[in-house]
VEXVEX-293308 format. One record per residue (C-alpha): residue in one letter; residue number from 1; x, y, z. Coordinates in Angstrom, 1 decimal, decimal comma. Each point is the difference from the previous one (the first is absolute). Layout:
// residues N
r A | k NUM | u X | v Y | w Z
...
This chain:
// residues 360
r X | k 1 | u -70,6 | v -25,3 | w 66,5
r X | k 2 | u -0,1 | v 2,3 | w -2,9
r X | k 3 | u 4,1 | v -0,3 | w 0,0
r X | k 4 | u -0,7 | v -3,8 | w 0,0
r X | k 5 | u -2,3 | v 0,3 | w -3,4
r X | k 6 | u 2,4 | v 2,3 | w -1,9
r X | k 7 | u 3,5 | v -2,6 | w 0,7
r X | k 8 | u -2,1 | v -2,8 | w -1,2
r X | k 9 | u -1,6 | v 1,5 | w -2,8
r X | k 10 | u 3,4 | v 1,5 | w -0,6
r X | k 11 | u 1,3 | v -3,8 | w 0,3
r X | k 12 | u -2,7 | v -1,2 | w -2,3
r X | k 13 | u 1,2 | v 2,3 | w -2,4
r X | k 14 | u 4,0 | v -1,4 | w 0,4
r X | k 15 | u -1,8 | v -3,5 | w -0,4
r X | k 16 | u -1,6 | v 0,8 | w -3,5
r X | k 17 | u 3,1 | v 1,4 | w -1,2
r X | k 18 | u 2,2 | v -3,2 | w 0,9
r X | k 19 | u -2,5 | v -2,6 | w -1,5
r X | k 20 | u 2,8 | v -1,6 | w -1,9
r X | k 21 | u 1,5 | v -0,9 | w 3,4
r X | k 22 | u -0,5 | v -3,3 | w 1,2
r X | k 23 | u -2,7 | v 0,8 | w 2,9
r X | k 24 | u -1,8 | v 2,6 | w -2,0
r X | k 25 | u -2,9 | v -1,9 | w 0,9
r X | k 26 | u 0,4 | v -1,3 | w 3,3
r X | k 27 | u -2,8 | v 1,9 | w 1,6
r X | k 28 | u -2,5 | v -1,6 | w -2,5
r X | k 29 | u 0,3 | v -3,4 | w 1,9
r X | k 30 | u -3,6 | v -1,3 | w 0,5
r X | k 31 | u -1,2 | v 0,8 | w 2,9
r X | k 32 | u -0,7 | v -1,7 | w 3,1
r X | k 33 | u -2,8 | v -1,7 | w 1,0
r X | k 34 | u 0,8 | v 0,3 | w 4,0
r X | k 35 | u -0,8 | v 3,3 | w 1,9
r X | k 36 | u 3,1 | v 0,0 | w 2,6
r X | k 37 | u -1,3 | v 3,3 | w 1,1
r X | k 38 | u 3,0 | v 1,8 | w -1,2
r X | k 39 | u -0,8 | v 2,9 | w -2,5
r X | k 40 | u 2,5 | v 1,8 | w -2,2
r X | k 41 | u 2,9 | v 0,2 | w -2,3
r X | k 42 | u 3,6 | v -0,3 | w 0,2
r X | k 43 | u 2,8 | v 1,3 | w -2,2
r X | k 44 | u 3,4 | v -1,9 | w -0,6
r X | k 45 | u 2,8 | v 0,9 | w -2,2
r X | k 46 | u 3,7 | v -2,1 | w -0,1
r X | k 47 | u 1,8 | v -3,1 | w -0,8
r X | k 48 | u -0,9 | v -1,5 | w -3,1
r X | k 49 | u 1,7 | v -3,2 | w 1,2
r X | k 50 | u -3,0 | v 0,0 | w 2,2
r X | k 51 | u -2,6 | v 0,7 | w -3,0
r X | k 52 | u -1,1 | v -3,8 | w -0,4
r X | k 53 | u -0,3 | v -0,4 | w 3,7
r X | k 54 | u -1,8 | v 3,1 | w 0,5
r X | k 55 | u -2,4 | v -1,0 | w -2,8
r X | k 56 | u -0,8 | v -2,9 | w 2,1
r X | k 57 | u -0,7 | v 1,3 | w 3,5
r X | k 58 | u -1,8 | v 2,5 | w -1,2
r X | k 59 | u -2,2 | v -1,9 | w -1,8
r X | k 60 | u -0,6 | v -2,3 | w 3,1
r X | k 61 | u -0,3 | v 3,0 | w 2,2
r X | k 62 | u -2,7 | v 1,8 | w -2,1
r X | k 63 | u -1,7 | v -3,1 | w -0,5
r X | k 64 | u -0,2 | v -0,4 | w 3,9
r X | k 65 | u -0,7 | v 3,5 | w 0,7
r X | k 66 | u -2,5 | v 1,2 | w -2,6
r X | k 67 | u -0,2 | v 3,1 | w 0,9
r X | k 68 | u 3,9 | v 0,8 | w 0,2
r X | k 69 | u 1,9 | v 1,0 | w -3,8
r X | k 70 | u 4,0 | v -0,3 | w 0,3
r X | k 71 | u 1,8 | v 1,9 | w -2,9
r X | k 72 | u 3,9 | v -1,2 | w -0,5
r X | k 73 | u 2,0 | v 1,2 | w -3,0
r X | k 74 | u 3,3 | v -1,9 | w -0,8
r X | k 75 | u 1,8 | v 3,6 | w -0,2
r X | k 76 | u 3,2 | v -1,2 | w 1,5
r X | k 77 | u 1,4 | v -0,4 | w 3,4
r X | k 78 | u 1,7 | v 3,8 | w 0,1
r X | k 79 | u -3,5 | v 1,7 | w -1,4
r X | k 80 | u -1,9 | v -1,9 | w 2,7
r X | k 81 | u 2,0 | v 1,2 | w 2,9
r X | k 82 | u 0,1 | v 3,3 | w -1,5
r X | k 83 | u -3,7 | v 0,4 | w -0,3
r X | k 84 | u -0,6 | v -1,7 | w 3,5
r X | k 85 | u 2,1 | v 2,3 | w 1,6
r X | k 86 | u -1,6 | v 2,7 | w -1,7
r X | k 87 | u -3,6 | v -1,2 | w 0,7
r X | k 88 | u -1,2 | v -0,6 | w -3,4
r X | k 89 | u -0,5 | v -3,7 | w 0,9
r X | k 90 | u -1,0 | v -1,9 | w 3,0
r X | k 91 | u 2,6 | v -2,6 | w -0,1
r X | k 92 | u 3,0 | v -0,7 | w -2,2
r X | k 93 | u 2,2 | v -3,5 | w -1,1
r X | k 94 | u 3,2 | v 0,3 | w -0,1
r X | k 95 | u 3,1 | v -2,1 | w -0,6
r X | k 96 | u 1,6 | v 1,8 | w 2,2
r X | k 97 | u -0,9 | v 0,8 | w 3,5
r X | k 98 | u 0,1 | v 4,1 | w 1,1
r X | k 99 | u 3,0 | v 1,7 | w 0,4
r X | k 100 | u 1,1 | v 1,8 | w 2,9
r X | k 101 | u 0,1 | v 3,0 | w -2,4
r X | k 102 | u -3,3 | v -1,2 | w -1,0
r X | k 103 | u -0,9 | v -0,5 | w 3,9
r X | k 104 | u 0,2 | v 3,4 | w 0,6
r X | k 105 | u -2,3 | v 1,7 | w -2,3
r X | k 106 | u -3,1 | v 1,7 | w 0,4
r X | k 107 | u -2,9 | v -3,4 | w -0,3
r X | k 108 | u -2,6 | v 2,3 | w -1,4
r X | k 109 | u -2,6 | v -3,2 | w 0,7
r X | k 110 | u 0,9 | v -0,7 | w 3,2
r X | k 111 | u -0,3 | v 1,3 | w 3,1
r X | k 112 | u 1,6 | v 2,9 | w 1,6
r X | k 113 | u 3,5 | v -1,5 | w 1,8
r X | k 114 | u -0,4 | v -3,6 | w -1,8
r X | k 115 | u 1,6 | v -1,4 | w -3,0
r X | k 116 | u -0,2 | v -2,7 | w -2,6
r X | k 117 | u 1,0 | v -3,7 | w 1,1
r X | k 118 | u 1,7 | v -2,7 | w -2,0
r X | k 119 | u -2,1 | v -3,2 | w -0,2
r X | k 120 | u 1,5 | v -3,2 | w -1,8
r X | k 121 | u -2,8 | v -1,4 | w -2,2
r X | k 122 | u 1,1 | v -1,7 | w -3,3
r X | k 123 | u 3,0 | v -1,9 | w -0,1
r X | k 124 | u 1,4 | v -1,2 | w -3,7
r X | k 125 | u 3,6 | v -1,2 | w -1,7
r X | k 126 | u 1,0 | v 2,6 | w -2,1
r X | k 127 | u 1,3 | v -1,9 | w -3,3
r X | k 128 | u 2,4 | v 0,8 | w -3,3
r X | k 129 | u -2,1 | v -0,3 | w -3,0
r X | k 130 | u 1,9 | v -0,9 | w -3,4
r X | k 131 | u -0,7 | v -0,9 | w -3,4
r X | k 132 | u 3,5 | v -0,8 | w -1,6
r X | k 133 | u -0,1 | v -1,5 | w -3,5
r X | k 134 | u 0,6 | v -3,9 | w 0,6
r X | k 135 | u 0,5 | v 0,1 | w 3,3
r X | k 136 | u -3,0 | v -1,3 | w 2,6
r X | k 137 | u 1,9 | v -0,3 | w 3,1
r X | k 138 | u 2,1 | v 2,3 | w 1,8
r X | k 139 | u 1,9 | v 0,0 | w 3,2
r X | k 140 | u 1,5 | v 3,5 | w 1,9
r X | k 141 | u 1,9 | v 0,4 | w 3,0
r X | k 142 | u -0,1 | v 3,8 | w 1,5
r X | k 143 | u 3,0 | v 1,2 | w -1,6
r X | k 144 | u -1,5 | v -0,7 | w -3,3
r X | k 145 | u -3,0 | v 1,5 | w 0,5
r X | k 146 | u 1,7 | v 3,5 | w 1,5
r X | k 147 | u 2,1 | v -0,4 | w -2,9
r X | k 148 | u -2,5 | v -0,2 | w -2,9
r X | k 149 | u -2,1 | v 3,1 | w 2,1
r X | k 150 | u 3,0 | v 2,0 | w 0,7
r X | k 151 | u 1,0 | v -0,5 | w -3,9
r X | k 152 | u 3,7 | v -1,3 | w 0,7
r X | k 153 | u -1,6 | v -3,5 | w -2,0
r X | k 154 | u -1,2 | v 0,8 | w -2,8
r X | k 155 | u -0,3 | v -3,2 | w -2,6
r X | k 156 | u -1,4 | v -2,9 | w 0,6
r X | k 157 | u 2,5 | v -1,7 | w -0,9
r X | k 158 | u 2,4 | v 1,5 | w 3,0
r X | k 159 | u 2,4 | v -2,4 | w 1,6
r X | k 160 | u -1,7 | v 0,8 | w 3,4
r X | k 161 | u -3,6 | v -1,3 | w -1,6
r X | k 162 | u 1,8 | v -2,9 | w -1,6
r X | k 163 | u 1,9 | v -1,2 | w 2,7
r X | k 164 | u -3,4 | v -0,4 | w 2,8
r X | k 165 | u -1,5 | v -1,3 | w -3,2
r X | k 166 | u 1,8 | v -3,3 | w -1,5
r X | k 167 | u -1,3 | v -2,0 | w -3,2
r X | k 168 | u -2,6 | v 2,9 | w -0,7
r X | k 169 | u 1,3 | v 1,9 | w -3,3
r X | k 170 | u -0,6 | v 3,5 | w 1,0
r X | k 171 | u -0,1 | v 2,4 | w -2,9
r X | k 172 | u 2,8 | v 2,8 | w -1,2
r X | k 173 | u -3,0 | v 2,3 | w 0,5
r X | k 174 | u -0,7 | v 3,4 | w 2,2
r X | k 175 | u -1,7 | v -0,2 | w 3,0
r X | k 176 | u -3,1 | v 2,1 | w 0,0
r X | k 177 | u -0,6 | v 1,0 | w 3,7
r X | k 178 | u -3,3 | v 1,1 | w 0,8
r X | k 179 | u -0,6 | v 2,1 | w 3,7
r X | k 180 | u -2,6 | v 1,9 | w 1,4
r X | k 181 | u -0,8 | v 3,7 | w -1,4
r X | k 182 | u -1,9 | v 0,7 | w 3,1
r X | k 183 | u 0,7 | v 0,5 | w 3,5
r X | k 184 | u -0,5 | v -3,7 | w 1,2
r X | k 185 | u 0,0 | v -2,1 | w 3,1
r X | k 186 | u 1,1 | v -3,4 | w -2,0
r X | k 187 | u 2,8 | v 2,5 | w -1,2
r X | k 188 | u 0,8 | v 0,4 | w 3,3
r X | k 189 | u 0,1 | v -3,2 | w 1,3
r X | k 190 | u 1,9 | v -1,4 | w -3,1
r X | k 191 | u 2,8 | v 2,1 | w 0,6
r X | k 192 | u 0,0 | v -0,4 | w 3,5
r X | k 193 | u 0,3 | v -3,5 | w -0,7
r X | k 194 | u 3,2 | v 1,2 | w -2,5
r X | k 195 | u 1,5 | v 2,2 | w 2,4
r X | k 196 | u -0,2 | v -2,5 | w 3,1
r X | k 197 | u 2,1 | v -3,0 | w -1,9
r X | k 198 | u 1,9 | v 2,4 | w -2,5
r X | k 199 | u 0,7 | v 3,3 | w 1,3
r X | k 200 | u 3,3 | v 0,3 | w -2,3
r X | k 201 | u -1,8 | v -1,0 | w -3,0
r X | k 202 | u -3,1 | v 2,1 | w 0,7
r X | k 203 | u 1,6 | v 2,9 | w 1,4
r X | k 204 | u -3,5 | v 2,0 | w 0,9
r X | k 205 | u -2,1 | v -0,3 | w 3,1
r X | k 206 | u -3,6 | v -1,3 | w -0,5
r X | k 207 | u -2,4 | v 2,4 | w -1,3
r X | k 208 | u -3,4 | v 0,3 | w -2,4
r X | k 209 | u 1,7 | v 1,6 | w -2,6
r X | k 210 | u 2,1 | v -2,2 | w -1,8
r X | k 211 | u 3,5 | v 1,6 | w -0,3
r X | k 212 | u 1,6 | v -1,2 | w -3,1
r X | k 213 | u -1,1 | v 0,2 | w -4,0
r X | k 214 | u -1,9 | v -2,2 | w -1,9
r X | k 215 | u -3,4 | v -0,8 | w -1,4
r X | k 216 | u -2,7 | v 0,9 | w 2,3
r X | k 217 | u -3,5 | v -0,7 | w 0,4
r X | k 218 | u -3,3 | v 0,5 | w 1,9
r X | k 219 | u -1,0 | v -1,9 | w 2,8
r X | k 220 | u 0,4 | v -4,0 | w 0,5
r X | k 221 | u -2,2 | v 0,0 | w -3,1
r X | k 222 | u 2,2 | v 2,2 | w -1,8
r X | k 223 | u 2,9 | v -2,5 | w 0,5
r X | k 224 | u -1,6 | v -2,9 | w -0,8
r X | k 225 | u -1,1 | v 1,4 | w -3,7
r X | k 226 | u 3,4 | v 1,4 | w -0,3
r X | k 227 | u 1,5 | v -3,5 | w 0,6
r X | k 228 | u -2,6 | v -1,8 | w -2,2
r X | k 229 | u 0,2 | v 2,0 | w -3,0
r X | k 230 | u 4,0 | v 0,9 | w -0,1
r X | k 231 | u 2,7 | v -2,2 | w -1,0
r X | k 232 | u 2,4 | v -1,3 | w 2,8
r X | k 233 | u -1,6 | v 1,7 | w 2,5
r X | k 234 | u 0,0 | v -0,5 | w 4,1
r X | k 235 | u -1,7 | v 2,4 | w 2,5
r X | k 236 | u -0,9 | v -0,8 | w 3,6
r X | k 237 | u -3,9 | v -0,1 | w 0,7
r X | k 238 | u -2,3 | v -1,3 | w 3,1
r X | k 239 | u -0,6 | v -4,0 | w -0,5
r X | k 240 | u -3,4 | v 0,3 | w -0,8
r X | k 241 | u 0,5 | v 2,1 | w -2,7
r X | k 242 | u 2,3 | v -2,7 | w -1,4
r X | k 243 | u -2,6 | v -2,0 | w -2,4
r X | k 244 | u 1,8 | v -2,3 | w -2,5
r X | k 245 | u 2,5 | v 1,9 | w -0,3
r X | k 246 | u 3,7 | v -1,8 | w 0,3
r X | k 247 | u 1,3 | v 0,5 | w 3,7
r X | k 248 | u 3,6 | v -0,1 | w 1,2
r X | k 249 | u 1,5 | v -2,2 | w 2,6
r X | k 250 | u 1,3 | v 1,8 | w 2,7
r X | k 251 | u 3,5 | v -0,7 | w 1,9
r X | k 252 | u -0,6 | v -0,6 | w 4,4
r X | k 253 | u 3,3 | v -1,7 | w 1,3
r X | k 254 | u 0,9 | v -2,2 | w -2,3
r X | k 255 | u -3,2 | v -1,1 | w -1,5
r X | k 256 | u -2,0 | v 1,2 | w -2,7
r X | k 257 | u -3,8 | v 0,1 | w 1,0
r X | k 258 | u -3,0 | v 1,3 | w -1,4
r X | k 259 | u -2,7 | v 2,4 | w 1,2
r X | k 260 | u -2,7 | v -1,0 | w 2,6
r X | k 261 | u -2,6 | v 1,2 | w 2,5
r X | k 262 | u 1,1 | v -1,8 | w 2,7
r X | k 263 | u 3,8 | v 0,6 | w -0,6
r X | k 264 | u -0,9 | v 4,0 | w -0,2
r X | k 265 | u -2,0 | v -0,3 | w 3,5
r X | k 266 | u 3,1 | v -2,0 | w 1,6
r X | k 267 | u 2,2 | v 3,0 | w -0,2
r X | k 268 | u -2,7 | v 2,3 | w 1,3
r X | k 269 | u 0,0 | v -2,6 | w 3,4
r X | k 270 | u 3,9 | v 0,2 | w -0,1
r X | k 271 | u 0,2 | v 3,6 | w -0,1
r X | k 272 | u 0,1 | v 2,8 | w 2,9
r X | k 273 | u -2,3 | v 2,7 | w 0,3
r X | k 274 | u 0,9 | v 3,8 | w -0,5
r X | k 275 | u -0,1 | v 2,1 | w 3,3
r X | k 276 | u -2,9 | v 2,6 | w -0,4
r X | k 277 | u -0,9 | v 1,9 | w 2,6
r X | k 278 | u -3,7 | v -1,4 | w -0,4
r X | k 279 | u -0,1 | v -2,8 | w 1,1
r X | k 280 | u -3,2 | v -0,7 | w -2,5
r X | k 281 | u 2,6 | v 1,1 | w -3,4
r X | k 282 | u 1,2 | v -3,2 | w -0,8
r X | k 283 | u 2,7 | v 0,1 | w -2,3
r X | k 284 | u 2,2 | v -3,3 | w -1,0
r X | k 285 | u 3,7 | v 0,1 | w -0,4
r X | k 286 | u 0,6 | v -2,6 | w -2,9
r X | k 287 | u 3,0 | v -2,3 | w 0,4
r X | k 288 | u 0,8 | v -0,1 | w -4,2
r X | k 289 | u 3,1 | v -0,7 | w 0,9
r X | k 290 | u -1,2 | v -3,5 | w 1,8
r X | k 291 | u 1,2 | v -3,6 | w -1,5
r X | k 292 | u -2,3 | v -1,9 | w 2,5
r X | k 293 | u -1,8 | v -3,3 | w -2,4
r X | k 294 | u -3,3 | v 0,6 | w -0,6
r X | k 295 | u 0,1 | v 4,1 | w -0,4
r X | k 296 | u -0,2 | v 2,1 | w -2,9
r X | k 297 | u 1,3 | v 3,4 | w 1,2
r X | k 298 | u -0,9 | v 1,9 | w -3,2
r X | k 299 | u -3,4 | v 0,6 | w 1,2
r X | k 300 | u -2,1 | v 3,1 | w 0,2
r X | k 301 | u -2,5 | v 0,9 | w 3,1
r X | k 302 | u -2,0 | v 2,4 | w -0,5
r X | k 303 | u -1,9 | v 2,3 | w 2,3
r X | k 304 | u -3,4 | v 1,2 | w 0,3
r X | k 305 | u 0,5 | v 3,7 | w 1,7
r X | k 306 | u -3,2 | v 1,6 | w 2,1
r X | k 307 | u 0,0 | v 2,3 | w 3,0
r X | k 308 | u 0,7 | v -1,0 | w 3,0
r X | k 309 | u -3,0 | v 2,4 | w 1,2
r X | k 310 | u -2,4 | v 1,9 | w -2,7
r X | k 311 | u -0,8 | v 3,0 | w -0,3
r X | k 312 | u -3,6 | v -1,1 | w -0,6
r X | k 313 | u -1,1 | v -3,1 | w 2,0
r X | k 314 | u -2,5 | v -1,3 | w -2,3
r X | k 315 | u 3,2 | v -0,5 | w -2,9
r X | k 316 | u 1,6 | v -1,3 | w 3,3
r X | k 317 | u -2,7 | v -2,8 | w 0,5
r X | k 318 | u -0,3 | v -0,9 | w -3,3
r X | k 319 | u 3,9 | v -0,4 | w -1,0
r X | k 320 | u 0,8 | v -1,8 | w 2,9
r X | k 321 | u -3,0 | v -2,7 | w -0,8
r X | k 322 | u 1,6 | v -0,2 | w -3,6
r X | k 323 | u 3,7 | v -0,5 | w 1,3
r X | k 324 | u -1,4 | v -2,7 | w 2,0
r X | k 325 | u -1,5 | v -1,8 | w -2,4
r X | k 326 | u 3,1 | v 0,1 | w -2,4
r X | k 327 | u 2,3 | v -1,5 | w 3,1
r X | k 328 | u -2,7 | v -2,4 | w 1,0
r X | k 329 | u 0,5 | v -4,0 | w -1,2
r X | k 330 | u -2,8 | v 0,3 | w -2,1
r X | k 331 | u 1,5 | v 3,5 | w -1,7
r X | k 332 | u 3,8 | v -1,3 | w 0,0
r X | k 333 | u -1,3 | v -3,7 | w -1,7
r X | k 334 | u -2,3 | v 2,2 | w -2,6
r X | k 335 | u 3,4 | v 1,9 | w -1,1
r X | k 336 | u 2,0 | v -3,1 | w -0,5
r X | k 337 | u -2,6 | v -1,2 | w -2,0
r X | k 338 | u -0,8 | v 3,0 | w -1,9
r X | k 339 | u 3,3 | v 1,7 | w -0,4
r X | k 340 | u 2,7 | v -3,0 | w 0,9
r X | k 341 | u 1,3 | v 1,7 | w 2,8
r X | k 342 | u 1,8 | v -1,5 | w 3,6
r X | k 343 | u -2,8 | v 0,2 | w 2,7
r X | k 344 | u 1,2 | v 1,4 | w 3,3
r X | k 345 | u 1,6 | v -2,6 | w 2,5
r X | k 346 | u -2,3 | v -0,7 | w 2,8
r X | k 347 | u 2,3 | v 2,3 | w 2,0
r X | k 348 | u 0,1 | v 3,1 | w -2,0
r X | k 349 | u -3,4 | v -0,3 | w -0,6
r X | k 350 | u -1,0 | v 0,3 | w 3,7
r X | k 351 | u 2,8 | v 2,9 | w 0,1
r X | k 352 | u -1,6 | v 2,2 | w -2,0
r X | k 353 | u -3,6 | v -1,0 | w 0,9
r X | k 354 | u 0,4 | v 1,3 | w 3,3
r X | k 355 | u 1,6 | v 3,7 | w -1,5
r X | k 356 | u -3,1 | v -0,2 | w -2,6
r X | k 357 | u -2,3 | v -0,1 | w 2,9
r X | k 358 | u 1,2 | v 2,7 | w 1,6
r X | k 359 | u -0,8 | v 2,3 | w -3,1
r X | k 360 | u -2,5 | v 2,9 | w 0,7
């Protein structure tokens, strides 16, 4: 117990320091008016992709159980799975699932002989963000996109750009490309989505480091006020984060089509599972590579990571109640509404339902 009080008052104490950060204050939802019986307080730490949707459930979660407190800060997909892994939190989000590397560390939370598991929860288009000076519509096929990343296309004015773009006058102006500074799922998953259609052009395997140079910014966040505030800018955020800011077209066969929820959960149906060795680590395998009509394979899913068996069972009890109520109708409708993301198909959602369940 008194190892309990010192990592949260340790975590309280990380909280205060990162006020500025989105979720500073997520704690401080009101609290509940219905005693659920469950008592106590869960730290989460991870995907900031996740950050609106997390704001959400744990506001209906808290106001459900009044007597429960969930803490998540937006520190980014890598910092979460680090600090999971090391114990300092109770669960982690992540825009990536665990690595095998990652698989076979030391889970300091759970219990002896068990490991984390991977458990789809948030499901979202990842979109290019722009603001190009006359210019409100913009269409980009893969190879463009590695391109402008990779910094082989560097104006806007590039006969690459100009060619997928006809009758819009694109400027003689340099392209200011804006990546993640931090480790980062969505990094992850957009050059996955890179490396699956253009391997030649990309030339790097997916990672959460981005590998080439540019401007770089913090978090989702970070992009979005990089985008806003520069001068013929594009960087690559979660949908929701998207606001009224311009949005590119996106190349799939030979149509362009725009972002949406239930293009991004489409591809999630059409694509195979990862093998784990637990059967309850559900990991997808995403088909970006996929011209089917009606998908948009530039999507992001994102994870919510827990212990397959804790350490302690009462942190055991209580994050498993919390994981089901994020997968549950009612949770999954709540994020779409809250943070625009894809609710999980009727299928997945029973998938990873039944691995939540097993949870101790």
């Amino acid at each position: 117990m008194q190892k309990a009080v010192v990592r949260r008052r340790a975590w309280t104490a990380l909280v205060l320091i990162a006020a500025g950060s989105l979720l500073a204050g997520c704690a401080t939802n009101e609290a509940g008016q219905t005693d659920s019986g469950l008592v106590g307080t869960l730290d989460g730490a991870g995907s900031s992709a996740q950050a609106a949707a997390q704001e959400v459930w744990v506001s209906d979660f808290q106001r459900a159980n009044s007597r429960v407190t969930v803490n998540y800060e937006p520190s980014g997909s890598g910092a979460g799975r680090e600090q999971f892994i090391a114990g300092g939190v109770d669960f982690a989000g992540s825009d990536a699932a665990l690595s095998d590397d990652e698989l076979d560390s030391d889970f300091v939370g759970c219990a002896r002989g068990t490991t984390g598991i991977n458990l789809p929860v948030y499901v979202s288009p990842l979109v290019l963000i722009f603001t190009i000076e006359g210019v409100d519509e913009l269409r980009l096929d893969a190879a463009a996109i590695a391109g402008i990343f990779s910094n082989a296309i560097t104006r806007w004015n590039d006969p690459v750009l100009v060619a997928l773009n006809p009758g819009t006058a694109l400027p003689d102006a340099a392209i200011t490309a804006v990546h993640r500074s931090d480790d980062s799922g969505t990094t992850k998953n957009f050059t996955d989505y890179l490396f699956q259609n253009e391997p030649d052009i990309w030339g790097t395997e997916p990672a959460d480091a981005f590998p080439f140079r540019g401007e770089a910014a913090q978090g989702n966040a970070g992009i979005v006020n990089a985008v806003a505030d520069g001068v013929n800018a594009i960087g690559y955020v979660d949908a929701s984060r998207a606001g009224d800011l311009n949005v590119a077209s996106l190349k799939v066969g030979d149509e362009f089509v725009d972002f949406s929820t239930d293009a991004a959960a489409a591809i999630i149906d059409a694509s195979p599972l990862v093998e784990r060795d637990n059967p309850n680590d559900i990991v997808v395998d995403v088909d970006r590579t996929s011209t089917a009509p009606g998908v948009y394979p530039l999507v992001l899913v994102s994870y919510l990571i827990a212990c397959q068996r804790y350490a302690d069972a009462e942190t055991g009890t209580l994050v498993r109640e919390y994981v089901s109520s994020i997968v549950s109708d009612d949770g999954q409708a709540a994020a779409a509404e809250g943070a625009g993301s894809a609710p999980l198909s009727a299928s997945t959602a029973r998938l990873v339902t039944a691995a939540v369940a097993t949870i101790e």
